[in-house]
Backbone of each chain as ProteinMPNN parsed JSONL, in Angstrom:
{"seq_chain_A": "XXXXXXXXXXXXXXXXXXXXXXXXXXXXXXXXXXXXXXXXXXXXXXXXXXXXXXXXXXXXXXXXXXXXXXXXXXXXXXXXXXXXXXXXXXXXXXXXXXXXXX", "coords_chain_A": {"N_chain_A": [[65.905, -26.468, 3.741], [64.607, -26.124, 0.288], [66.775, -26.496, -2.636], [66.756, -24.037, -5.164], [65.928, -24.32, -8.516], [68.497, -25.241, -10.599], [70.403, -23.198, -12.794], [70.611, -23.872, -16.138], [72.476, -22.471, -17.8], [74.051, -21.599, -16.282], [75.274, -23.801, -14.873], [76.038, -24.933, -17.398], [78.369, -23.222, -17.649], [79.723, -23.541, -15.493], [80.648, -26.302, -16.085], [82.586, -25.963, -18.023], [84.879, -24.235, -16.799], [85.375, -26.035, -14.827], [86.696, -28.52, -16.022], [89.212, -30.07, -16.214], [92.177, -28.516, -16.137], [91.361, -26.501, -17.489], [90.871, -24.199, -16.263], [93.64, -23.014, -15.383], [95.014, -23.048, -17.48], [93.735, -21.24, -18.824], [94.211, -19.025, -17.171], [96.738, -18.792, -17.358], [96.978, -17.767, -20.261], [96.278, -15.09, -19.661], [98.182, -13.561, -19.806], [99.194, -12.464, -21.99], [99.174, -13.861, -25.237], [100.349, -17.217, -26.101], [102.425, -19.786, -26.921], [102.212, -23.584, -27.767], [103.99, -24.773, -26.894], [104.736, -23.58, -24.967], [103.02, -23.383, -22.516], [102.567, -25.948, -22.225], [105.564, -25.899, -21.321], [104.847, -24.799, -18.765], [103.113, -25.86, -17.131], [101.915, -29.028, -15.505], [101.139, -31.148, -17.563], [100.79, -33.049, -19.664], [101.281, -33.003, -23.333], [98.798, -34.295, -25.509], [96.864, -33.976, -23.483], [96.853, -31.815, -23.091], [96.483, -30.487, -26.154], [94.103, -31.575, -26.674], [92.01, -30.157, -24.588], [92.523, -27.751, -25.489], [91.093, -27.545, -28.236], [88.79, -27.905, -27.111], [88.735, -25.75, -25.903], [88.359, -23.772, -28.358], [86.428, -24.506, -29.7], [84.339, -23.457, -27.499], [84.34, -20.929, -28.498], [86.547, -19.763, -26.626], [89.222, -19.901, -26.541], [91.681, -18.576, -29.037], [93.195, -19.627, -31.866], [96.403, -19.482, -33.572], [97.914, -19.412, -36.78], [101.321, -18.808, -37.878], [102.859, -18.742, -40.949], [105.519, -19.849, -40.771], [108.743, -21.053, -40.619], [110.539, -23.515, -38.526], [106.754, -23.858, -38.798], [104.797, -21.473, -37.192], [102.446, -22.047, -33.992], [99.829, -19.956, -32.162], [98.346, -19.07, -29.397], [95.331, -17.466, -27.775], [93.375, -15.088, -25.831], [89.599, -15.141, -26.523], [86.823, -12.172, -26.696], [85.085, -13.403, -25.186], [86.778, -14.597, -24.066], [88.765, -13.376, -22.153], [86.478, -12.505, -20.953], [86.114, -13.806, -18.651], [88.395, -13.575, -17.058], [87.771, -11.892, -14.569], [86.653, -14.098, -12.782], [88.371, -15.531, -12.64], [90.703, -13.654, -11.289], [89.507, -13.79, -8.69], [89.823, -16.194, -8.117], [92.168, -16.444, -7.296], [92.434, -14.456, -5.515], [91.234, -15.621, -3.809], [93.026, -18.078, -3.166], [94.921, -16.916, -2.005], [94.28, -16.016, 0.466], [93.048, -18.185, 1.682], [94.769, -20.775, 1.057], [97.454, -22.476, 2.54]], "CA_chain_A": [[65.681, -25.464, 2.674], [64.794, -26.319, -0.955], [67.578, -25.519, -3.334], [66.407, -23.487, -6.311], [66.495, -24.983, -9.89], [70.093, -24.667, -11.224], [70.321, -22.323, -14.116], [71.171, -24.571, -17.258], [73.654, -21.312, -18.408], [75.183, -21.492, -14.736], [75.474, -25.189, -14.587], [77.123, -25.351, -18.161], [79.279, -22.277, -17.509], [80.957, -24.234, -14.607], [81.23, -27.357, -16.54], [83.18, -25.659, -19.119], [85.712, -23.849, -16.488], [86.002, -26.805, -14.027], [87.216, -28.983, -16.723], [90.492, -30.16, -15.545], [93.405, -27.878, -16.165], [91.007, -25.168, -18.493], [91.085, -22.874, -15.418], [95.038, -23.22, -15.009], [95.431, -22.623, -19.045], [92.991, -19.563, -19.164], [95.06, -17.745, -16.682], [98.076, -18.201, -18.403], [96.966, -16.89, -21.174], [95.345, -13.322, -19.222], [99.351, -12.901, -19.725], [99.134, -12.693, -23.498], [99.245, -15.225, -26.423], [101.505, -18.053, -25.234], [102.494, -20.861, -27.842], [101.479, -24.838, -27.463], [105.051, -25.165, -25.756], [105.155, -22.465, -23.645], [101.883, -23.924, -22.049], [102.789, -27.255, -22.058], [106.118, -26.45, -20.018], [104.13, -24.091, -17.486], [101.968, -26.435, -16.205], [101.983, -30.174, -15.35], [100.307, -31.829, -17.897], [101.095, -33.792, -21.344], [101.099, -32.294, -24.704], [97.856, -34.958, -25.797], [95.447, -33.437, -23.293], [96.782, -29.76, -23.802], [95.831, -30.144, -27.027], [92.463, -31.86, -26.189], [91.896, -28.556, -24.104], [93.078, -26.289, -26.504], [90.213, -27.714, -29.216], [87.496, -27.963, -26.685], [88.314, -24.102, -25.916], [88.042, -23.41, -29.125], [85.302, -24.925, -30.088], [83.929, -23.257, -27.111], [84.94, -19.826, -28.443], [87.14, -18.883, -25.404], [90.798, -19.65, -27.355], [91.865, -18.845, -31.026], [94.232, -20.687, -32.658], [96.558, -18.526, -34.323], [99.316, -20.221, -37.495], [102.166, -18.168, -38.249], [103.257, -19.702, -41.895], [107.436, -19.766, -40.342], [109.663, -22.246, -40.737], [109.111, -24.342, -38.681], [105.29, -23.506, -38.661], [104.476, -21.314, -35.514], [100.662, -21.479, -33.882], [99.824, -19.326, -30.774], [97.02, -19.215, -29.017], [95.278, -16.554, -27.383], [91.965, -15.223, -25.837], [88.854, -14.815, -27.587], [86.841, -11.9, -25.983], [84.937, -14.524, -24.359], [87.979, -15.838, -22.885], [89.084, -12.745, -21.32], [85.752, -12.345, -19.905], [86.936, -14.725, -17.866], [89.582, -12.521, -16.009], [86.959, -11.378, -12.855], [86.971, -15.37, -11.803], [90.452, -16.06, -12.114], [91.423, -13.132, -10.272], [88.939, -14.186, -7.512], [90.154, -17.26, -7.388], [93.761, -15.71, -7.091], [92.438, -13.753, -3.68], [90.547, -16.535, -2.197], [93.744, -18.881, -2.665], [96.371, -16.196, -1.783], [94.027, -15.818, 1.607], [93.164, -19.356, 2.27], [95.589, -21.541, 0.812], [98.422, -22.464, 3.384]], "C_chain_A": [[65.773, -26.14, 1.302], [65.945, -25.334, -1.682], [66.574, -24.929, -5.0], [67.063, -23.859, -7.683], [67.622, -24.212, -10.423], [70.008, -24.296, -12.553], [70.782, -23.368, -15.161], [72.848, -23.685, -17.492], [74.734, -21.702, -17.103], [76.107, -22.933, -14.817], [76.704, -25.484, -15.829], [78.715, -24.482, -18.172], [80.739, -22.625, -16.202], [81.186, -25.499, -15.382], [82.082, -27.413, -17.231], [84.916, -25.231, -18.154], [86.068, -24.392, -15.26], [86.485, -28.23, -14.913], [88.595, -28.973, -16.425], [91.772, -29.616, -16.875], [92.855, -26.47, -17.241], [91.537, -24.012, -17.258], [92.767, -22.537, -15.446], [95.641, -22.637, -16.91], [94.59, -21.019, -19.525], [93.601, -18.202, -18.467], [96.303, -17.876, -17.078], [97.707, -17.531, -19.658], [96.276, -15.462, -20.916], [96.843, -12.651, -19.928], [99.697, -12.61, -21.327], [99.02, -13.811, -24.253], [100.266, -16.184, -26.0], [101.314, -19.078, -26.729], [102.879, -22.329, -27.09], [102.879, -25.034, -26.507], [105.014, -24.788, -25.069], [104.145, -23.376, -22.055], [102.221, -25.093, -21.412], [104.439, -27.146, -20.772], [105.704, -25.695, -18.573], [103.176, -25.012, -16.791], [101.916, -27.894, -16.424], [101.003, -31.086, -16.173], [101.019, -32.585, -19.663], [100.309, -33.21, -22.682], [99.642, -33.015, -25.305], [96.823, -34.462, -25.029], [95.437, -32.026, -23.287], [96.109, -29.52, -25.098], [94.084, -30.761, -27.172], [91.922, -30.727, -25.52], [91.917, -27.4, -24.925], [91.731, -26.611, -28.133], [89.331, -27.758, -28.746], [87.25, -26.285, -26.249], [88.202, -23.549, -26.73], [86.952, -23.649, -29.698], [84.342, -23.958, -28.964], [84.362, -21.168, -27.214], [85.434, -18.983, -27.269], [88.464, -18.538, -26.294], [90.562, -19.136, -28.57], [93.266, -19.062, -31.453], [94.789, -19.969, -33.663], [98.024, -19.335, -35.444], [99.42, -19.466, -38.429], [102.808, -19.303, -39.143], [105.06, -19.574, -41.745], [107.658, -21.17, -40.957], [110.879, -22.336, -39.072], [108.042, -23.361, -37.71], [105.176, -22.727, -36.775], [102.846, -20.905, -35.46], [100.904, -21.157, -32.303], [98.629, -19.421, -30.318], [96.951, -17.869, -27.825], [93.435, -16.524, -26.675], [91.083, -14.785, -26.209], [88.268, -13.137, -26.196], [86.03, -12.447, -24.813], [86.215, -14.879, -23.578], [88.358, -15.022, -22.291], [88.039, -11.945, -20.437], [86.088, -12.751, -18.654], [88.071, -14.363, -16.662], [89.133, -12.875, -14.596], [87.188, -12.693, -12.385], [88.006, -15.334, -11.469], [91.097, -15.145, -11.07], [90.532, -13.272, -8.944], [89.178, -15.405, -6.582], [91.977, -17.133, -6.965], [93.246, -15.699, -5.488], [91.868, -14.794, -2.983], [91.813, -17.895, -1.895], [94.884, -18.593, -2.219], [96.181, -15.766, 0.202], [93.433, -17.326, 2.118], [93.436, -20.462, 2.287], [96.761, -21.768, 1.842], [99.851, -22.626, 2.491]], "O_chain_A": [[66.827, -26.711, 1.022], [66.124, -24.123, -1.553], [65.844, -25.662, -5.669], [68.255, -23.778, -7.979], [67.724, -23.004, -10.637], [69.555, -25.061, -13.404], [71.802, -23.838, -14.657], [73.979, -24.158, -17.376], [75.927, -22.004, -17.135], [77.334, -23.033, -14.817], [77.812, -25.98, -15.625], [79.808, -24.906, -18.546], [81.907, -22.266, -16.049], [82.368, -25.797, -15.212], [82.645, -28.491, -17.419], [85.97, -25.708, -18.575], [86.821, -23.774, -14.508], [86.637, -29.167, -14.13], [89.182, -27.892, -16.376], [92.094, -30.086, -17.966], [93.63, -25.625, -17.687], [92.428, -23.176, -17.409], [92.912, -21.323, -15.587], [96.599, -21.92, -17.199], [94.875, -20.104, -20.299], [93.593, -17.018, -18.804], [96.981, -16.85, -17.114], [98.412, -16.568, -19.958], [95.795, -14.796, -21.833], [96.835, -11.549, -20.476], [100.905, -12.614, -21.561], [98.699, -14.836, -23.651], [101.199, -15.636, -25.413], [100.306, -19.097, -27.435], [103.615, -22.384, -26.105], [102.719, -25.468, -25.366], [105.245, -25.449, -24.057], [104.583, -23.779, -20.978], [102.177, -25.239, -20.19], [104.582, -27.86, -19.779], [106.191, -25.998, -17.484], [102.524, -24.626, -15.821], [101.865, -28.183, -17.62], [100.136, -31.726, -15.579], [101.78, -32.064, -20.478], [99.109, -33.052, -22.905], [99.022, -32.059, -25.772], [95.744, -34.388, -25.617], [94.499, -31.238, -23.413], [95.314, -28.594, -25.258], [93.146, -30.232, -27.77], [91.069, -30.241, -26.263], [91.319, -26.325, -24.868], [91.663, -25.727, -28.986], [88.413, -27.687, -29.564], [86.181, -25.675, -26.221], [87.856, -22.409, -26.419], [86.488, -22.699, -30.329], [83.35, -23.564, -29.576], [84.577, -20.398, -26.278], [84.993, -17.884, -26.934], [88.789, -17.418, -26.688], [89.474, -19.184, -29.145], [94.269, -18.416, -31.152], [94.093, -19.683, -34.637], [99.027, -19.758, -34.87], [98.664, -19.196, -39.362], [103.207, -20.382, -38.706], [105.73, -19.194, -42.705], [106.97, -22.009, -41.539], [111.703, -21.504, -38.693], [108.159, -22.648, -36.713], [105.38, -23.224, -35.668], [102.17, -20.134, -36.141], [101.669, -21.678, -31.492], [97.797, -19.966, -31.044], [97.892, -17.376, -27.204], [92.559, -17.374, -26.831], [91.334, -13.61, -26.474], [88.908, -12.913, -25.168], [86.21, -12.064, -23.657], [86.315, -15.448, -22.491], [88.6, -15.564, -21.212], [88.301, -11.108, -19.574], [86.319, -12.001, -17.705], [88.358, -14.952, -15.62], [89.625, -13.636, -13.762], [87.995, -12.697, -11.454], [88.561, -15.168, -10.383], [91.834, -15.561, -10.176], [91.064, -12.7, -7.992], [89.011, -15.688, -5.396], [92.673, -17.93, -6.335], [93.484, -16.496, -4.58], [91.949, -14.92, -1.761], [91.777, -18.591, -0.881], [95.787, -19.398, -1.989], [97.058, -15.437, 1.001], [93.487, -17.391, 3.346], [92.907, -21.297, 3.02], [97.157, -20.613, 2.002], [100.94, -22.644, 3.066]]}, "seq_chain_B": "XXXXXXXXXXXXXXXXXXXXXXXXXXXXXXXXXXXXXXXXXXXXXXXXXXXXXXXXXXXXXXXXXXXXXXXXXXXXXXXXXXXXXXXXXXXXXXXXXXXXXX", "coords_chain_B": {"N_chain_B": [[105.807, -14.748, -25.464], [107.371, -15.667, -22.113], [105.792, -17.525, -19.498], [105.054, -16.64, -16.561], [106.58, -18.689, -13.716], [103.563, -20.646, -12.194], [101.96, -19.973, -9.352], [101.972, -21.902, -6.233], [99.459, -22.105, -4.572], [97.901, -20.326, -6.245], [97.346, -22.685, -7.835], [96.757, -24.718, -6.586], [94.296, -23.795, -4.953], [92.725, -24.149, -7.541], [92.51, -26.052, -8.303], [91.065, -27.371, -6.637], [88.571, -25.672, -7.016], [88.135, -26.88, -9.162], [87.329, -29.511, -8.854], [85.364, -32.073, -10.157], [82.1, -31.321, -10.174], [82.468, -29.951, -7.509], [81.996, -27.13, -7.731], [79.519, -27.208, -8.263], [78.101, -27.416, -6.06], [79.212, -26.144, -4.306], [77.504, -23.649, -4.793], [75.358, -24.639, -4.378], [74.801, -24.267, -1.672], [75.607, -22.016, -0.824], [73.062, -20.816, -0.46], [72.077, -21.671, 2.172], [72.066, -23.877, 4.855], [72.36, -27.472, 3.859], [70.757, -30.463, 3.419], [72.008, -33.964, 2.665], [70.141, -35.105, 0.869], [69.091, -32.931, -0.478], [70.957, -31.977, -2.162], [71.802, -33.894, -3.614], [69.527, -33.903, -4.953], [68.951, -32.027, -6.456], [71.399, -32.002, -8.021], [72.846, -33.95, -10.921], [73.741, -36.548, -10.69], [75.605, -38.886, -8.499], [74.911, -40.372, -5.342], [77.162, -41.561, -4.54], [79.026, -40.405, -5.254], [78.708, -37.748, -4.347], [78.896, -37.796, -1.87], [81.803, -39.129, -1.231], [82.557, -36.138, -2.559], [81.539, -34.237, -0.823], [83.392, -35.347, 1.889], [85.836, -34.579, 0.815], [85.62, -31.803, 0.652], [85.047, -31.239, 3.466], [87.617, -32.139, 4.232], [88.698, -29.957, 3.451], [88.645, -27.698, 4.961], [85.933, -26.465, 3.591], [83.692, -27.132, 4.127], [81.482, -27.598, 6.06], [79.987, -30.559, 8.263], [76.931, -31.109, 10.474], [75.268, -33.236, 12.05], [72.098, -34.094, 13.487], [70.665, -35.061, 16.242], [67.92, -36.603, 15.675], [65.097, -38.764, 14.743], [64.311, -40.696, 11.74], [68.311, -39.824, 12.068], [69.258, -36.639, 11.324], [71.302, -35.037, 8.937], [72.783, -32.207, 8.004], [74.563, -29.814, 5.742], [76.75, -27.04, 5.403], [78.22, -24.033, 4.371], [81.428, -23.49, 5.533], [83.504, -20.967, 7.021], [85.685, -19.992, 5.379], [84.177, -21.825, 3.015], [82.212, -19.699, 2.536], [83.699, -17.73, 1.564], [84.309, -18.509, -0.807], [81.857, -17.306, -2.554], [81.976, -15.299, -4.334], [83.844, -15.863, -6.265], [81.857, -17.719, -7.474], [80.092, -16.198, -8.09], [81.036, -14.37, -9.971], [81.213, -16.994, -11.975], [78.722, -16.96, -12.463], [77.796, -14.064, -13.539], [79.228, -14.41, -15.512], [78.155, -16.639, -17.182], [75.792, -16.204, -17.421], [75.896, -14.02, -19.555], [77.854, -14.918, -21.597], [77.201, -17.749, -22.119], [75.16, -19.645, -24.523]], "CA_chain_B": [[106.036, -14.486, -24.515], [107.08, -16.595, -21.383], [104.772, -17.632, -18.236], [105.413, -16.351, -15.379], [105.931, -19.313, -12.462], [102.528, -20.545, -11.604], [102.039, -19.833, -8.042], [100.887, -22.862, -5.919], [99.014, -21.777, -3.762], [96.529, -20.594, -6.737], [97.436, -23.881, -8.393], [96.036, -25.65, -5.523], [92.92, -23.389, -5.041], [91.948, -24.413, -8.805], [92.387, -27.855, -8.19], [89.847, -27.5, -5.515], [87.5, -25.666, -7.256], [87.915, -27.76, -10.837], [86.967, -30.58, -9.429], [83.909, -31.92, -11.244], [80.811, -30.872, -8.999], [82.539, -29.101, -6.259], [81.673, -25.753, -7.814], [77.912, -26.639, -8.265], [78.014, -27.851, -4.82], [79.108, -24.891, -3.222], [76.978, -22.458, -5.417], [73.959, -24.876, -3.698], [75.312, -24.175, -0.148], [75.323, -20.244, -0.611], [71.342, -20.505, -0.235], [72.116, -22.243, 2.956], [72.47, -25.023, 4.568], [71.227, -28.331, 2.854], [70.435, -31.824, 3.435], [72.397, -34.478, 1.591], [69.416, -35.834, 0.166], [68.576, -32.155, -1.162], [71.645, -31.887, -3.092], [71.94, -34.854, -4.575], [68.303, -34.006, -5.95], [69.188, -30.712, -7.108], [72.36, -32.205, -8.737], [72.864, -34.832, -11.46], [75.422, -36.6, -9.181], [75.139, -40.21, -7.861], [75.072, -40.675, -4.198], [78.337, -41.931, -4.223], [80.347, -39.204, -5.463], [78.577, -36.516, -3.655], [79.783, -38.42, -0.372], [83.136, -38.571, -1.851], [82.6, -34.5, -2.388], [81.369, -33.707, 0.566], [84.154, -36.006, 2.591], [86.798, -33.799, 0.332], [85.155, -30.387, 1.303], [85.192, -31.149, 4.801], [88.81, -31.964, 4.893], [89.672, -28.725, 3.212], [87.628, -26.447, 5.669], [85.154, -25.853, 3.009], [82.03, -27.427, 4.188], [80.758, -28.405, 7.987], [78.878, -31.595, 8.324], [76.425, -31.344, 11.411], [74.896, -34.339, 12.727], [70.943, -34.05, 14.437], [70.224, -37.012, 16.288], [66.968, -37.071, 15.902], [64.758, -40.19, 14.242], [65.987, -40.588, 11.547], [69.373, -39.091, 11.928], [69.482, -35.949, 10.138], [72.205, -34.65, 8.62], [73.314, -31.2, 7.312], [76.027, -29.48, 5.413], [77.055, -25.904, 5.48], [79.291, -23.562, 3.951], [82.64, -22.516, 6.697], [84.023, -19.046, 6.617], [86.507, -20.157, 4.056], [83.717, -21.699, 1.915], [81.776, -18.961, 1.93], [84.688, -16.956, 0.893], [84.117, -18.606, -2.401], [80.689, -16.046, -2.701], [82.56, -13.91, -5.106], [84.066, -16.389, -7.741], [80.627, -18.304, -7.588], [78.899, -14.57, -8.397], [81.411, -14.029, -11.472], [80.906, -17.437, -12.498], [77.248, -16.926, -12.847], [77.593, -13.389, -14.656], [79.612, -14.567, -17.293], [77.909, -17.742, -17.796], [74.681, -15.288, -17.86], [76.39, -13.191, -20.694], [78.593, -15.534, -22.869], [76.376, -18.903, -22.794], [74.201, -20.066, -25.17]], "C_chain_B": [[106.025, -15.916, -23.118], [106.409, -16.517, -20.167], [105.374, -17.403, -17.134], [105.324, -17.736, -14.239], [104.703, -19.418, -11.793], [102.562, -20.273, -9.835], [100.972, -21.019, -7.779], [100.121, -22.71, -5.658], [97.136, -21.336, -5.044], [96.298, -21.633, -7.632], [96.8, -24.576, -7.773], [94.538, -24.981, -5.356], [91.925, -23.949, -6.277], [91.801, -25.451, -8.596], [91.479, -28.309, -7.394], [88.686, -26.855, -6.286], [87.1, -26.467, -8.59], [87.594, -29.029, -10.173], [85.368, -30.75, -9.413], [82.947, -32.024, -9.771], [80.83, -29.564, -8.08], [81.846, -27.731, -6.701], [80.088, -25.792, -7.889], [77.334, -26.997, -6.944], [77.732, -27.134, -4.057], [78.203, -23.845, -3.654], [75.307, -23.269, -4.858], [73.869, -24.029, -2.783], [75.092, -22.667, 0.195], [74.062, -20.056, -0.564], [71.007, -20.801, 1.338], [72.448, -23.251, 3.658], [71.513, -26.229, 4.149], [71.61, -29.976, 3.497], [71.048, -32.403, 2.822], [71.291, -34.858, 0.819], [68.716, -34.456, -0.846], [69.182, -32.018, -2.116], [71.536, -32.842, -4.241], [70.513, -34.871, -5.819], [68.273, -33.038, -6.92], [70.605, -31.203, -8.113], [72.544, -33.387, -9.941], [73.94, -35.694, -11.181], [74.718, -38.22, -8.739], [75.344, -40.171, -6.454], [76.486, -40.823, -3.613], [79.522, -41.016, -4.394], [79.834, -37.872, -4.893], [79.119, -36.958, -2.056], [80.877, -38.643, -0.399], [83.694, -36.845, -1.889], [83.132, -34.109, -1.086], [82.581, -33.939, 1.766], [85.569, -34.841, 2.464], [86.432, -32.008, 1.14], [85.333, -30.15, 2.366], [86.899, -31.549, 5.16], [89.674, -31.017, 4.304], [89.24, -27.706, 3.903], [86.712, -26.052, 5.246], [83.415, -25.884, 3.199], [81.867, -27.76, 5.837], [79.485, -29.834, 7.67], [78.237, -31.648, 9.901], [75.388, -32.012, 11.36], [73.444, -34.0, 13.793], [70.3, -35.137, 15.163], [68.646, -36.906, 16.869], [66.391, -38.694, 15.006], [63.875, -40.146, 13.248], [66.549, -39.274, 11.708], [68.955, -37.757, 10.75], [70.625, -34.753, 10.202], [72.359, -33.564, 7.703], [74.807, -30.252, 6.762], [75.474, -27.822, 5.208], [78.012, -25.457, 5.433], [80.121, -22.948, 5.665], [82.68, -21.17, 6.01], [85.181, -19.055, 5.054], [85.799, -20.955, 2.869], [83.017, -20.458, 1.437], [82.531, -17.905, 0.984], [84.608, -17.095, -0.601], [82.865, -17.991, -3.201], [81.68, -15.799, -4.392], [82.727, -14.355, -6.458], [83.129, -17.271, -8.376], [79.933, -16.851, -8.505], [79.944, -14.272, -9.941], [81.258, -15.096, -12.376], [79.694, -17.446, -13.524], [77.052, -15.548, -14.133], [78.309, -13.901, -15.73], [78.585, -15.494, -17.847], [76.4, -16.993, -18.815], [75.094, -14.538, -19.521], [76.853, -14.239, -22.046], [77.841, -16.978, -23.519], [74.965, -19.251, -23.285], [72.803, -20.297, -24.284]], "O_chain_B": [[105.183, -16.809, -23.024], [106.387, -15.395, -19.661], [106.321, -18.116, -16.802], [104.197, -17.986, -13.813], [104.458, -18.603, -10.903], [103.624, -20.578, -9.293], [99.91, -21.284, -8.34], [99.333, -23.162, -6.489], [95.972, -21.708, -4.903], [95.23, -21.666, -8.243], [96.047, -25.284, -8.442], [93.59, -25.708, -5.653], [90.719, -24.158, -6.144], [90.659, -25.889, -8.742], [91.089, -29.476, -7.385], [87.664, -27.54, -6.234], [85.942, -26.638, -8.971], [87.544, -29.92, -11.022], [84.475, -30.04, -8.95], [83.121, -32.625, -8.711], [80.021, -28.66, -7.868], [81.072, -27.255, -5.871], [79.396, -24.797, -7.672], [76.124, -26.873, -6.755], [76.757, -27.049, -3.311], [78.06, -22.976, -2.793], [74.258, -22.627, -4.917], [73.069, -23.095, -2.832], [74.554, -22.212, 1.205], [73.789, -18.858, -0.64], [69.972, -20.366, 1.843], [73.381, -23.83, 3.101], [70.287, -26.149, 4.076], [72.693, -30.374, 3.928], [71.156, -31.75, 1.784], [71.704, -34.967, -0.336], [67.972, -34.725, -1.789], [68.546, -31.893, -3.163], [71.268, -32.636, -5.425], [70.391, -35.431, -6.908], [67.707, -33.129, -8.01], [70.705, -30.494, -9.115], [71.896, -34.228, -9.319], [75.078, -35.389, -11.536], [73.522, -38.51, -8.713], [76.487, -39.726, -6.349], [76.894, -40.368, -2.545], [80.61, -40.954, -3.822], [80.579, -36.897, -4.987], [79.726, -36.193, -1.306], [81.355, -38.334, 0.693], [84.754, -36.389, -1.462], [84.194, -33.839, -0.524], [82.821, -33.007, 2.534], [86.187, -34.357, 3.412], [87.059, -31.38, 1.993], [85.753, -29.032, 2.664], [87.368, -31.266, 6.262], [90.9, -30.996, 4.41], [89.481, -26.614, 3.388], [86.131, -25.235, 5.959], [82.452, -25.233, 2.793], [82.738, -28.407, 6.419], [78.45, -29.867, 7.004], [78.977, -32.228, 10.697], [74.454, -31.578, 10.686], [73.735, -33.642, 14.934], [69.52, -35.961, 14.686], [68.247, -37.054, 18.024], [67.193, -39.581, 14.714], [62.75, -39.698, 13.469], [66.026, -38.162, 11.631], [68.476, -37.917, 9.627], [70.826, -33.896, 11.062], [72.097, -33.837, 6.531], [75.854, -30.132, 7.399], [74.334, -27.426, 4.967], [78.939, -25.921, 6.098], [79.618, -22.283, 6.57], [82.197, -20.595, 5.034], [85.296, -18.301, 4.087], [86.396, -20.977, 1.792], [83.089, -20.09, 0.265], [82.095, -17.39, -0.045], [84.763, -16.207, -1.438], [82.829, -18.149, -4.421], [81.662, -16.56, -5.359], [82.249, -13.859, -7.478], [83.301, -17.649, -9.535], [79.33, -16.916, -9.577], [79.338, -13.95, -10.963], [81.141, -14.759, -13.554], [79.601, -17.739, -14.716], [76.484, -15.692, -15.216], [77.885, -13.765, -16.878], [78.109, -15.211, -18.946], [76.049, -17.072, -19.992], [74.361, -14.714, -20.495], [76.323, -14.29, -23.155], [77.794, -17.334, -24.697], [73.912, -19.172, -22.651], [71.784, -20.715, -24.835]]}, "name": "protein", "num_of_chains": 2, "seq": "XXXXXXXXXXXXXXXXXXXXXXXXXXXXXXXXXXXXXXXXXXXXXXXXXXXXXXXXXXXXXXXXXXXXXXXXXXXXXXXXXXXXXXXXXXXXXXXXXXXXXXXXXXXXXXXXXXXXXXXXXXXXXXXXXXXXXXXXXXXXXXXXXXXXXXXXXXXXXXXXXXXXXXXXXXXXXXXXXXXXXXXXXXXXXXXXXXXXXXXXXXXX"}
């Protein structure tokens, strides 16, 4: 069977949310606004490519980058409504790894 | 606000579908089953890392590799019951990507 030409939209739309650790950072934030620490100690990864992540989702209007002028300085991050489009996967990929994950 | 304990289980599912290809792999496979030599044409993918893929897929249940011995050999892959399972977050991938990308 020939496969049928891959959508450009499709093709970039997974390149964007198999990007290592976006999927894992987009569902923490379904849970509200989370700040660069919170993030950083939820999930196994180093503060240098969180924030490499955190500027490529913005740039990709999913995040927004939010700085509270405190002392000291607080920025949160949150999702755009692009980014909580995003939900329907994540919770799909919830049920397919809550039923065939061991 | 703080993060709730990721759960492995969909920690590990992501990690399977983030990695780079697998998801345009399996979103071939849902047309049927395919030839390696179809994918790799349909994909921008070197030889070498779709046989790497594929090797991975098959030792998570996600893909079947059957073997035709005719001349030449020909060889097909096909989604299991637990790839197809991935239908669903393939099908929300696609509407968003439809909606939100450029």
């Amino acid at each position: 069977m020939n496969s049928p030409a891959l959508c450009t939209k499709v093709e970039k739309g997974m390149k964007i949310i198999s990007q290592r650790w976006t999927s894992l950072i987009i569902y923490q934030l379904l849970n509200g606004p989370h700040r660069f620490c919170e993030i950083e100690a939820a999930l196994p990864i180093s503060g240098r490519v969180l924030s490499e992540r955190f500027k490529e989702l913005e740039q990709e209007g999913i995040v927004n980058r939010e700085v509270f002028p405190e002392t000291p300085v607080r920025i949160a991050y949150s999702l755009t409504e692009k980014g909580r489009a995003l939900e329907p996967i994540m919770r799909e990929i919830e049920k397919w790894s809550h039923t065939w994950i061991d």
